[in-house]
N, C-alpha and C positions, 0 to 999 in steps of 0.2 A: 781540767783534764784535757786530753791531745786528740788531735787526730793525725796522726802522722804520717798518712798513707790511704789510699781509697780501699775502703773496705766497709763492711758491714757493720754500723757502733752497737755498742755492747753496750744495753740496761738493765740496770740491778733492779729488780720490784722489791721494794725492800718496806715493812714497813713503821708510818711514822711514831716517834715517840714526842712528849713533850719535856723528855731530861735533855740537856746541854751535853751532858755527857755520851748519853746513846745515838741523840746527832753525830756528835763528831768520831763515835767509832762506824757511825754506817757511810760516812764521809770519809772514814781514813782506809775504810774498808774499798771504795772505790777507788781511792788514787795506789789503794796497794795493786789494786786488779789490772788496773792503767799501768801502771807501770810494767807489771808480771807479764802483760801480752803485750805490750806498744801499739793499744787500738785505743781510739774516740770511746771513750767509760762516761756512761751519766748511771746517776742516779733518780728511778721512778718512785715516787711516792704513793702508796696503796691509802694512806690516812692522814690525816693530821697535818702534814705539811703539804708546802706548793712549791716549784711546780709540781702537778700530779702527776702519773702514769700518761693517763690520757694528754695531757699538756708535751711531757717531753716525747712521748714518741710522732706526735702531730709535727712536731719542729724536726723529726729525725727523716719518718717515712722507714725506706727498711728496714731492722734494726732484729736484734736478737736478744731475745726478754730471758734474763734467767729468774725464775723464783726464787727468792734468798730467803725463803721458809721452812719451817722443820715438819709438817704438819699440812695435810689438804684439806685444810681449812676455808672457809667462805673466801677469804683474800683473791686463797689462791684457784680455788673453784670458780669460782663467777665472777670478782673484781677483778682482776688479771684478764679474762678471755674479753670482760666486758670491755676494757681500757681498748684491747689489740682493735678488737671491732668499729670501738668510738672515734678511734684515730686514723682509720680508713684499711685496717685491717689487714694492711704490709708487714706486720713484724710477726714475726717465729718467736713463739713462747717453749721453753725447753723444760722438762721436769725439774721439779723442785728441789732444792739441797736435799732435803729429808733426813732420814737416820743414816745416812752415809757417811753423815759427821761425827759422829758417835765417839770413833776413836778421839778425834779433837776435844769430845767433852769429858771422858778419861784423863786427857794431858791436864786439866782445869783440876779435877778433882784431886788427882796424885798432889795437888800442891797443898791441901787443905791437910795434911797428916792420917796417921790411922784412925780407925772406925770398924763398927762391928756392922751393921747395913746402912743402907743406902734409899733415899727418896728419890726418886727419880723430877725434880721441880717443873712444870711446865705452862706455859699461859691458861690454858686448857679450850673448850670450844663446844658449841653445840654438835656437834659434824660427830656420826661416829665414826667414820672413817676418820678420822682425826684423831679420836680418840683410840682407835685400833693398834692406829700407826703409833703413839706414844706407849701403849701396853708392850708391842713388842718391841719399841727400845727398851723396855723397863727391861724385859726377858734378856736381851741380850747383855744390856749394863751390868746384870747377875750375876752372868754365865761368865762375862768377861774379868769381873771380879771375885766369883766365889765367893759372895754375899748374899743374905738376902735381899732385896729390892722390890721396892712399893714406886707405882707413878703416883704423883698427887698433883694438881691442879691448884692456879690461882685462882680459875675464876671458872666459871659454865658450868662444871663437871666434882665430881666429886670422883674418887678421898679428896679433899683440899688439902695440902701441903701440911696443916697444923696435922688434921688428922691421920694422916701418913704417917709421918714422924712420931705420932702418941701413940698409934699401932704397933709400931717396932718396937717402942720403948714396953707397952703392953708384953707384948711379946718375949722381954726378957734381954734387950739389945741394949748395953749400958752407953755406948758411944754412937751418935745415930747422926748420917749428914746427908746435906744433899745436895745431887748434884745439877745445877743451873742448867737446864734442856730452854736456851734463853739465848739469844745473839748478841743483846746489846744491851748495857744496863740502863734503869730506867725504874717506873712506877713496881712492876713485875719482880725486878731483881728485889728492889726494897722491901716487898713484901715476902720472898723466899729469904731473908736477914732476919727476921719477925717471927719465923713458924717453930723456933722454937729448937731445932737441931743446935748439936754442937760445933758443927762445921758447916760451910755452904760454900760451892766453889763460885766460883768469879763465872758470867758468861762468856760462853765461845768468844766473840771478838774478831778482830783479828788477827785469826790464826793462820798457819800456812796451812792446813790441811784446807780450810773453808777456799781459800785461793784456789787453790788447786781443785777443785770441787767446781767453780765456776769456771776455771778456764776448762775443762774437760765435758759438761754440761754445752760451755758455748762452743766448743769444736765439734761435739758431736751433731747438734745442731749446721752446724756449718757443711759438715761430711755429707749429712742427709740428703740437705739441701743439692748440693754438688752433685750429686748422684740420681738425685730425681730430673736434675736436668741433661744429664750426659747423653748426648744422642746415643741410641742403642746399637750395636752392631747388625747389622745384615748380610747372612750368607747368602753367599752364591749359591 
């Protein structure tokens, strides 16, 4: 990735997986972002891989941290603030992607064919704010389909994904799918393949809506900034 201009480099906290595949969409994910703004793009790793967080923004100094998470979860509650701090505490963390994405995971879903509800698939998390914020994407993935729709969880939290799925089918729902609340496939996605639905869509990815999500996340951040420093006017 570039730096083609002096400016403030742009880091993804994105975090790690140990699939080859989910690497290289959160790797193609930064050269799509690099490219889309023409700024210095790295990638911070919250887990599992190196450099970490804390590692690349120590080599940066100022730097604009977007969270590439759907959920305010521990990651992005305490490892993310921890990192800014560990690193001498010059970078600007910006809110989180979150359900903003939403429509993007619609576009995933539309590919998988018809269905009568909807599981809403998600990592899941001790955090119930975390778990709040996935409830009311369930609500809205509904509303926007005019389906029923259940959240279910991989891991921490219950319904778990199977139980979701056997709910609706309970339920009387002959065609039941779900849709991947998931960025990059990996151990998670494989186990939303497993629960049992007749469809599962593919994770967000690299999509253009998620693009546009960061570069608007990292402008605003930019704006703030700008503005907090602008000498103020003095009347006469």
């Amino acid at each position: 990735m570039r730096r083609p201009r002096a400016t403030r480099p742009l880091v993804l906290a994105v975090h790690g997986t140990r699939s080859a595949e989910g690497t290289a969409t959160s790797e193609a994910l930064g050269r799509a972002v690099a490219e889309r703004l023409d700024v210095e793009t790295h990638l911070g790793w919250v887990d599992i891989h190196t450099p970490t967080l804390t590692d690349t923004l120590r080599s940066l100094g100022e730097a604009v941290v977007v969270p590439v998470f759907l959920t305010s979860g521990y990651h992005v509650t305490s490892d993310i603030p921890a990192a800014i701090a560990a690193a001498g505490g010059r970078a600007t963390a910006t809110p989180l992607i979150g359900a903003d994405v939403l429509p993007a995971v619609l576009d995933r879903l539309a590919e998988v064919g018809d269905f009568d509800a909807v599981v809403l698939g998600s990592a899941g998390s001790l955090r119930a704010r975390a778990l709040a914020e996935v409830r009311a994407a369930t609500i809205a993935l509904g509303r926007a389909l005019r389906r029923p729709a259940l959240a279910g969880y991989v891991t921490a939290a219950s319904p778990t994904v199977p139980e979701a799925v056997a709910e609706l089918r309970a339920a009387g729902h002959a065609r039941v799918a779900v849709a991947s609340y998931l960025l990059a496939p990996g151990r998670f996605s494989a186990q939303l393949a497993r629960a049992g639905a007749d469809a599962v869509s593919r994770p967000i990815g690299v999509h253009p809506l998620l693009i546009e999500l960061i570069v608007q996340r990292r402008q605003a951040a930019l704006d703030q900034t700008l503005s907090a420093t602008r000498p103020k006017a003095v009347n006469d």
